[in-house]
C-alpha positions as a Markdown table, in Angstrom:
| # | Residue | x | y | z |
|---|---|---|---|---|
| 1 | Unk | -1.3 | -6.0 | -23.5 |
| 2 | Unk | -2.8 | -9.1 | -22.3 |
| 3 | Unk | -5.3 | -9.5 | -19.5 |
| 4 | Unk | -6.7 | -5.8 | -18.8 |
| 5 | Unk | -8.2 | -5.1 | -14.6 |
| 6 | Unk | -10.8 | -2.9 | -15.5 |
| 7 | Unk | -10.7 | 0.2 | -13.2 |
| 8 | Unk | -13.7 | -0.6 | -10.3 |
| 9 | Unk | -14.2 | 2.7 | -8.3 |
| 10 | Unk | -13.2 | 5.4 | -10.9 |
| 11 | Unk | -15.3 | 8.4 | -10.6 |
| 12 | Unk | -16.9 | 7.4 | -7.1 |
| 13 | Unk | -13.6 | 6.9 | -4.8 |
| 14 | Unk | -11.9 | 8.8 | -7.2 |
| 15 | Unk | -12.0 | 11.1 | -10.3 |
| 16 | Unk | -13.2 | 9.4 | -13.3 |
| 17 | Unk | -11.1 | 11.7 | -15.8 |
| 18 | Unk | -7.5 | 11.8 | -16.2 |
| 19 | Unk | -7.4 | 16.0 | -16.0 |
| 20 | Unk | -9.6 | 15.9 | -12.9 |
| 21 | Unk | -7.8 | 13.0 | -11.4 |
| 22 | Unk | -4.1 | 14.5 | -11.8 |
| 23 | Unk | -5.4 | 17.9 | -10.4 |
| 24 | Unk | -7.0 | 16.1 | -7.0 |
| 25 | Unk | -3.6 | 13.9 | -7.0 |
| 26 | Unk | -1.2 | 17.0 | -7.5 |
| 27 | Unk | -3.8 | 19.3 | -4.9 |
| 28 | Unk | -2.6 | 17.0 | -1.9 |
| 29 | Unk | 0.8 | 16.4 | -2.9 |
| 30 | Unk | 1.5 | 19.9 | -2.5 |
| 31 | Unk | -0.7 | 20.2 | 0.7 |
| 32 | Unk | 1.6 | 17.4 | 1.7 |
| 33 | Unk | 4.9 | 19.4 | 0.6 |
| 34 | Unk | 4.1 | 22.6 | 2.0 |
| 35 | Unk | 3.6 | 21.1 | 5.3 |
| 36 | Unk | 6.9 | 22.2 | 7.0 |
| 37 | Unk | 7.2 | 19.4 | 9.4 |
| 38 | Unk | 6.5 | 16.8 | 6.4 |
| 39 | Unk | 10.1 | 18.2 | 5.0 |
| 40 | Unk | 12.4 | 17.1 | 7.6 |
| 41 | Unk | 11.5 | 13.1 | 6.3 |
| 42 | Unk | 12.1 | 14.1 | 2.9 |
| 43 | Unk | 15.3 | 11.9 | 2.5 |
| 44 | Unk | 16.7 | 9.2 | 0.4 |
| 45 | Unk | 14.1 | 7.2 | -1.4 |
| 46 | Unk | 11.9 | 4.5 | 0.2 |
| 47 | Unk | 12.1 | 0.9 | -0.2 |
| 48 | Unk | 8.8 | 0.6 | 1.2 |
| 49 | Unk | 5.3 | 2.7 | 1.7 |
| 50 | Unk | 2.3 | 2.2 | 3.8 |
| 51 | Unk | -0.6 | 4.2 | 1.8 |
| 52 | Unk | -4.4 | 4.2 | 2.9 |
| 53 | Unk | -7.1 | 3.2 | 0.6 |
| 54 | Unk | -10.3 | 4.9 | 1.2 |
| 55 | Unk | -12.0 | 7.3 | -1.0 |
| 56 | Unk | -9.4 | 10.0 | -2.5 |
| 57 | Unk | -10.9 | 13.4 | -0.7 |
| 58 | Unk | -10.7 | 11.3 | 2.4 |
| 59 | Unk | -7.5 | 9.1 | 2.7 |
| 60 | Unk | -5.3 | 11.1 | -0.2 |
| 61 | Unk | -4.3 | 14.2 | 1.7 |
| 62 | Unk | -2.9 | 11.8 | 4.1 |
| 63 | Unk | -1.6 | 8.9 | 1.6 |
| 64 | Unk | 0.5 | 12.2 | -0.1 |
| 65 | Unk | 2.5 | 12.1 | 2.8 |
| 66 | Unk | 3.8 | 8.6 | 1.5 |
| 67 | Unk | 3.8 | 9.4 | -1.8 |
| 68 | Unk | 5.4 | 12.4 | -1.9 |
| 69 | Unk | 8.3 | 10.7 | -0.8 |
| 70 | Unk | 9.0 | 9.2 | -4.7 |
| 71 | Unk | 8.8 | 11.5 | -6.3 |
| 72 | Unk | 12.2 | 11.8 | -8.6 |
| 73 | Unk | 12.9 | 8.5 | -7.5 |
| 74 | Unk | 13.6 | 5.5 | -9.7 |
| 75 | Unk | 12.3 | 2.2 | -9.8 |
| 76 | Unk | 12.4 | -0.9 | -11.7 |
| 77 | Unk | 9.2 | -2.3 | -10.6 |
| 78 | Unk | 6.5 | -1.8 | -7.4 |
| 79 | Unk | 4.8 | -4.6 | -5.4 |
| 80 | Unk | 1.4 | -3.5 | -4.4 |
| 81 | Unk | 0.0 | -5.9 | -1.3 |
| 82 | Unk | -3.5 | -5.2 | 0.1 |
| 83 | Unk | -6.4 | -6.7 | 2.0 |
| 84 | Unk | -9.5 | -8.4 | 0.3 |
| 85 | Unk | -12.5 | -6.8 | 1.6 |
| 86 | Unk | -15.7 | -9.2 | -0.5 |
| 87 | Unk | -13.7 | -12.2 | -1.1 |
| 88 | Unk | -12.4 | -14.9 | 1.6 |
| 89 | Unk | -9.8 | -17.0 | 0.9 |
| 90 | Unk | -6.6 | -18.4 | 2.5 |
| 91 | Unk | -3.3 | -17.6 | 1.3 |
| 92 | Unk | -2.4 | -14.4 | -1.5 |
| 93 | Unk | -4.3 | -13.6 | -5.3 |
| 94 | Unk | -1.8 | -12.0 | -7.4 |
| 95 | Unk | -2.3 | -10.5 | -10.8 |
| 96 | Unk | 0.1 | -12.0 | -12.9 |
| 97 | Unk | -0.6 | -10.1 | -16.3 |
| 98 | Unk | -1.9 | -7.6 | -18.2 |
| 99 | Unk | -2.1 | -4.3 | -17.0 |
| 100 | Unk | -4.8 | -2.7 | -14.8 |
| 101 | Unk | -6.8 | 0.7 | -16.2 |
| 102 | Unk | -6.7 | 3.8 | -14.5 |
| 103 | Unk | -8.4 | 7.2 | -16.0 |
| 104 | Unk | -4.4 | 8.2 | -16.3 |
| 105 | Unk | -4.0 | 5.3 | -19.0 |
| 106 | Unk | -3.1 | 1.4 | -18.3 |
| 107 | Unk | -0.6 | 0.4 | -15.7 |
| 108 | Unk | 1.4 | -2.5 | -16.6 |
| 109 | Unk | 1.6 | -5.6 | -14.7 |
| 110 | Unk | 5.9 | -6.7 | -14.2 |
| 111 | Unk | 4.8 | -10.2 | -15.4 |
| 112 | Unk | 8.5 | -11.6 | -15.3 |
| 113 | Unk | 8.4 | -10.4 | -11.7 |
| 114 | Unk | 5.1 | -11.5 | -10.9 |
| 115 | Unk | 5.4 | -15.4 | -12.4 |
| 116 | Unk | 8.9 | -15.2 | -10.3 |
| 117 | Unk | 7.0 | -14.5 | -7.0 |
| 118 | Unk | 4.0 | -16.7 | -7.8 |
| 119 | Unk | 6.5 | -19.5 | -8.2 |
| 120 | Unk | 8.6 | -19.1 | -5.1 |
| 121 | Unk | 5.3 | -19.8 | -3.0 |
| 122 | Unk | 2.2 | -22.3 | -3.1 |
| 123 | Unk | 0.1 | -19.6 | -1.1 |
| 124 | Unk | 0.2 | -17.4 | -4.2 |
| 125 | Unk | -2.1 | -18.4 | -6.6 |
| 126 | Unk | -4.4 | -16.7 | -9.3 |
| 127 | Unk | -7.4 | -15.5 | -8.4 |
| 128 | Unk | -9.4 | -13.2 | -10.5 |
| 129 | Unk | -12.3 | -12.4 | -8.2 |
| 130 | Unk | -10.5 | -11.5 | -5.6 |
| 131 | Unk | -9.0 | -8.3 | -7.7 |
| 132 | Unk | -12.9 | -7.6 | -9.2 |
| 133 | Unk | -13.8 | -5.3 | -7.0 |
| 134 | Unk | -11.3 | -4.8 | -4.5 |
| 135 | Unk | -10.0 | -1.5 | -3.8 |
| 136 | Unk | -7.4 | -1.1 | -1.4 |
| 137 | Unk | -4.9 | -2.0 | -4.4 |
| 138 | Unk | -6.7 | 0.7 | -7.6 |
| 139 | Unk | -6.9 | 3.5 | -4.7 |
| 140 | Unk | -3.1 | 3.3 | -4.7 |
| 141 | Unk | -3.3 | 3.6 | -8.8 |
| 142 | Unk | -4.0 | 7.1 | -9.0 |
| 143 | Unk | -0.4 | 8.1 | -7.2 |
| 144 | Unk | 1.3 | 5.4 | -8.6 |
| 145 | Unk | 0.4 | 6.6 | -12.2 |
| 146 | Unk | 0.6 | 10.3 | -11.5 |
| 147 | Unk | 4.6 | 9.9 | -10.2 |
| 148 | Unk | 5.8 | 6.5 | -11.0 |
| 149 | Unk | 4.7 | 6.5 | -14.9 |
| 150 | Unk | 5.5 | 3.6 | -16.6 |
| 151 | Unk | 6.9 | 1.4 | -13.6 |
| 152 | Unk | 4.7 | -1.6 | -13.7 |
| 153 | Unk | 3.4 | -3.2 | -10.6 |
| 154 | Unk | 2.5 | -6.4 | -9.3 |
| 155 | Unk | -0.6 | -6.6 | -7.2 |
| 156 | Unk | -1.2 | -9.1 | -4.7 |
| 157 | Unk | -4.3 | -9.5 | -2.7 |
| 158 | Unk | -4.0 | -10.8 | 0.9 |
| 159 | Unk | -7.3 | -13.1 | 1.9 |
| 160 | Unk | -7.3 | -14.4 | 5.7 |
| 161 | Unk | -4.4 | -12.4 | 7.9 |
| 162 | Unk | -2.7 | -14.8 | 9.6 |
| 163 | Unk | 0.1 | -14.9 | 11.0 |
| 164 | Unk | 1.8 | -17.8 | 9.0 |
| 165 | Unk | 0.2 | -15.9 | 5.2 |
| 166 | Unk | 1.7 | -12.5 | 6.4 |
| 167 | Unk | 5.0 | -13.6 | 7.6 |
| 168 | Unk | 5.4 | -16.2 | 4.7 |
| 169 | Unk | 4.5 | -13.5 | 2.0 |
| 170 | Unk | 6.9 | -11.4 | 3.5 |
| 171 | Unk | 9.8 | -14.3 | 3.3 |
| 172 | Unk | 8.7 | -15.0 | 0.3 |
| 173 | Unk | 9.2 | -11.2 | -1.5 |
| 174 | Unk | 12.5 | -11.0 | 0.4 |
| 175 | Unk | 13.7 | -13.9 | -0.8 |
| 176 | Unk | 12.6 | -13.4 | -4.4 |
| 177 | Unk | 13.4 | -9.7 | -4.8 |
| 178 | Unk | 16.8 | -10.0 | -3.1 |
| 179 | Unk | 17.8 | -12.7 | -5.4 |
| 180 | Unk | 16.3 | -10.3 | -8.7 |
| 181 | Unk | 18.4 | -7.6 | -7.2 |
| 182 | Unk | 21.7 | -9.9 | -7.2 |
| 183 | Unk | 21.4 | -10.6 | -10.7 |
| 184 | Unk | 19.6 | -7.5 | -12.1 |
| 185 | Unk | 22.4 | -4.6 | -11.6 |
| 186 | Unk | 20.7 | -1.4 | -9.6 |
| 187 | Unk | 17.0 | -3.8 | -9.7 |
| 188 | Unk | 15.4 | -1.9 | -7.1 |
| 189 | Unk | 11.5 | -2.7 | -6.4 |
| 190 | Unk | 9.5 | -0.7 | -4.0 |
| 191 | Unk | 7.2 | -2.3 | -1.7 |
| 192 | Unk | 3.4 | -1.1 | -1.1 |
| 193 | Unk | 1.7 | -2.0 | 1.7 |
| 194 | Unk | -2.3 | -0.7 | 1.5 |
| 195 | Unk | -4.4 | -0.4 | 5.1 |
| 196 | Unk | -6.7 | 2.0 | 6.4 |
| 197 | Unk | -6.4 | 1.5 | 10.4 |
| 198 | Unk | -9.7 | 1.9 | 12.8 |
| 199 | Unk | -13.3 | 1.8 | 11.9 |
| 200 | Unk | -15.9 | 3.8 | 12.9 |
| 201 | Unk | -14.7 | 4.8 | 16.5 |
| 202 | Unk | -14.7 | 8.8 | 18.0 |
| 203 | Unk | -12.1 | 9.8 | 16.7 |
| 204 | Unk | -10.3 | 9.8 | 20.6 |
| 205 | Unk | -10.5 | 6.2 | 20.7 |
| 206 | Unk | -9.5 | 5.8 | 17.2 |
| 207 | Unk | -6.4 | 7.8 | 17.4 |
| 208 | Unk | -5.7 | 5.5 | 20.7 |
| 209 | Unk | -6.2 | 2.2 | 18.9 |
| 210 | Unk | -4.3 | 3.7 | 16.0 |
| 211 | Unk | -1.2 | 4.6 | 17.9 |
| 212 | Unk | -0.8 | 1.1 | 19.1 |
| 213 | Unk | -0.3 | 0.4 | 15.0 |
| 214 | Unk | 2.0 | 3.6 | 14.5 |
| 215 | Unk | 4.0 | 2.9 | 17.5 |
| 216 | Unk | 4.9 | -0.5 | 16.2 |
| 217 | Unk | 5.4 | 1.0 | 12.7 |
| 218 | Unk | 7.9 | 3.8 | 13.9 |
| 219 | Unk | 9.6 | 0.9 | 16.3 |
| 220 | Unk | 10.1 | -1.2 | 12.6 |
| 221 | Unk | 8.8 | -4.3 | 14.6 |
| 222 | Unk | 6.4 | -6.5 | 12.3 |
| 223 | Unk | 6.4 | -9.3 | 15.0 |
| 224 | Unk | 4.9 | -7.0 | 17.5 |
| 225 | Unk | 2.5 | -5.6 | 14.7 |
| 226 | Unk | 1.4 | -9.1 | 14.3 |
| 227 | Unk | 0.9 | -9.9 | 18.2 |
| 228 | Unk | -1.0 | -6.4 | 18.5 |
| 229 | Unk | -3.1 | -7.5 | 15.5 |
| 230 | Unk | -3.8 | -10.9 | 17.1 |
| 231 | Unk | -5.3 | -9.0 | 20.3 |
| 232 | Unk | -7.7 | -6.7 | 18.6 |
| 233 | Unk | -7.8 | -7.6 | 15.0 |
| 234 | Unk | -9.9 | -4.7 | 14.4 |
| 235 | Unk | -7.3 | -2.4 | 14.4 |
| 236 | Unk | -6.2 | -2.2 | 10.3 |
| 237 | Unk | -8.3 | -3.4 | 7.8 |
| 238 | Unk | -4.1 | -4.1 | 6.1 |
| 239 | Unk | -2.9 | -5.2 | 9.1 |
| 240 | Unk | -1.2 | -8.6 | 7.1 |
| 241 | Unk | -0.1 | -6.7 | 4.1 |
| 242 | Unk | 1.8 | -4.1 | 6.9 |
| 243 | Unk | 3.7 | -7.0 | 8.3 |
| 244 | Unk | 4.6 | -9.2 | 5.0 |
| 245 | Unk | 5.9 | -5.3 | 3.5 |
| 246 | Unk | 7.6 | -4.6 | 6.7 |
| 247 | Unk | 9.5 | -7.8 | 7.1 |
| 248 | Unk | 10.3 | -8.4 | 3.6 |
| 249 | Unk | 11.7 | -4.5 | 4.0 |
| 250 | Unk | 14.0 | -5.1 | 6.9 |
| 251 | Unk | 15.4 | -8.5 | 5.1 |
| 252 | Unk | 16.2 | -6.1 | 1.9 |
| 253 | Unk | 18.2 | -3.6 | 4.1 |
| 254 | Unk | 15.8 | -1.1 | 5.5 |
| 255 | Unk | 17.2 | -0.5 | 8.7 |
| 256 | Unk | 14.4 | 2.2 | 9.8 |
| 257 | Unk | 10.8 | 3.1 | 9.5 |
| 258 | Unk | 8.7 | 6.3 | 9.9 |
| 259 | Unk | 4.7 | 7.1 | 10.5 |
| 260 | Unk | 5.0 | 10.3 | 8.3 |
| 261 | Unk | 1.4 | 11.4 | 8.8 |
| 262 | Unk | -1.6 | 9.9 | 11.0 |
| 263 | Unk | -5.7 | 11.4 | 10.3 |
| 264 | Unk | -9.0 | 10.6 | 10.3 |
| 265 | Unk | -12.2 | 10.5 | 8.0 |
| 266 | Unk | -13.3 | 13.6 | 10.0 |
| 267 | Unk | -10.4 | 15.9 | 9.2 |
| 268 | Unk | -12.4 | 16.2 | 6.2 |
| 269 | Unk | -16.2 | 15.4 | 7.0 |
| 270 | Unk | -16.3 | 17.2 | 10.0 |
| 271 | Unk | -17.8 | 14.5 | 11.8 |
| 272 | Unk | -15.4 | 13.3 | 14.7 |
| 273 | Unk | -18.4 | 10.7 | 16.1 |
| 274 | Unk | -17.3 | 7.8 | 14.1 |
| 275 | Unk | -13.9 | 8.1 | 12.0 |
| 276 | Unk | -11.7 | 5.2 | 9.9 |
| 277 | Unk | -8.0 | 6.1 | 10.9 |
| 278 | Unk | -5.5 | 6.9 | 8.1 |
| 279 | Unk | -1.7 | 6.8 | 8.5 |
| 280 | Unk | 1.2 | 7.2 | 5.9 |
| 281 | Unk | 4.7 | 5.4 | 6.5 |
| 282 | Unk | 7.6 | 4.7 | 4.5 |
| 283 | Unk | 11.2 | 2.2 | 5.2 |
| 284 | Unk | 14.4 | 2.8 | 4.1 |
């Protein structure tokens, strides 16, 4: 199998044990289903997703939202783009082999994919450390390998947000996925983008720093994501991995997006002092 991404927050973020982990993972997706206004964007399945990362009893009830959305769905292969919270670094780390543990068994890496994308840019590069102990990319995982089993991923780590790294990623998986999709009959590659949105505001102010980000989400505008992110950069911990998924989205033929589900920390905690914002979104 190659080079194997030991699983970093297993049974702290998340259950540790496959039977416990697919229980919490199946507990919100039903939440999710049952909610009667979630079923009206039940429709054709997503190119693209926009998951939170934070600890599962936290961020999953709203990343189900997302996720629910692929379920029966088929893919060839998923590209997974998050932030780098320890490690600084300009340009994108990917993870070009191997496979990555989860308590549900090993996800594969799309290697083939992966040493495409890494080649069609210089600002991809391998970088180990960055994917250590980073997890905005593993706290996708446990959805991923609950209702996409067997699609392998490729994870890509986004260090310093600018403007030109976000936009060029998102050029970059365009151009690469659209060409694998002309040559690879019914390829079809869903897109990932992993972000939590506002720290540690009430949860008022939160949800009115956050509603900048969903407004520019539901309007399918990555260029006005990026100039909101310039202003107050503290707005999404993703904010770059948003607008390299949303604009490599719209290049492959998504013509609309859709915030599915916006929370807080305190929905569950209680606490409504000081909340990190949570929002799900998908493109088709």
């Amino acid at each position: 199998m190659g080079e194997v991404r030991p699983a970093a927050v297993a049974g702290t973020w998340y259950p540790g044990t496959r039977a416990a982990l697919e229980r919490a993972v199946d507990s919100h997706l039903e939440a999710a289903g049952n909610d009667a206004t979630a079923n009206r964007d039940a429709t054709s399945c997503p190119l693209a997703l926009i998951a939170p990362h934070a600890g599962l009893m936290y961020s999953g009830p709203v990343a189900a939202y997302a996720y629910r959305l692929v379920r029966g769905c088929s893919y060839d292969a998923i590209v997974m783009v998050g932030p780098s919270h320890y490690v600084g670094f300009e340009g994108v780390s990917i993870w070009p082999r191997g496979a990555w543990d989860t308590p549900v068994g090993p996800v594969t890496v799309a290697e083939d994919l992966a040493a495409e994308i890494a080649a069609a840019s210089p600002a991809i590069a391998e970088r180990p450390a960055a994917h250590a102990r980073e997890h905005s990319l593993e706290m996708q995982m446990p959805f991923i390998a609950r209702l996409l089993p067997g699609v392998p991923v490729v994870p890509l780590v986004m260090g310093y947000q600018t403007r030109q790294t976000a936009e060029q990623l998102g050029d970059t998986l365009a151009r690469t996925l659209g060409q694998r999709a002309a040559g690879v009959e019914r390829a079809r590659v869903l897109l990932v983008a992993s972000s939590d949105l506002s720290h540690f505001n009430d949860a008022r102010t939160a949800s009115r720093m956050d509603g900048v980000i969903a407004r520019h989400v539901d309007g399918f505008d990555p260029e006005a994501l990026m100039d909101a992110l310039e202003r107050e950069p503290g707005h999404a911990c993703g904010g770059g991995p948003m607008v390299a998924v949303l604009r490599a989205a719209r290049t492959l033929g998504a013509s609309r997006a859709r915030v599915l589900r916006y929370g807080d920390s305190g929905d569950v905690s209680g606490d409504k002092a000081s909340v990190v914002g949570y929002m799900a979104a998908a493109a088709w």
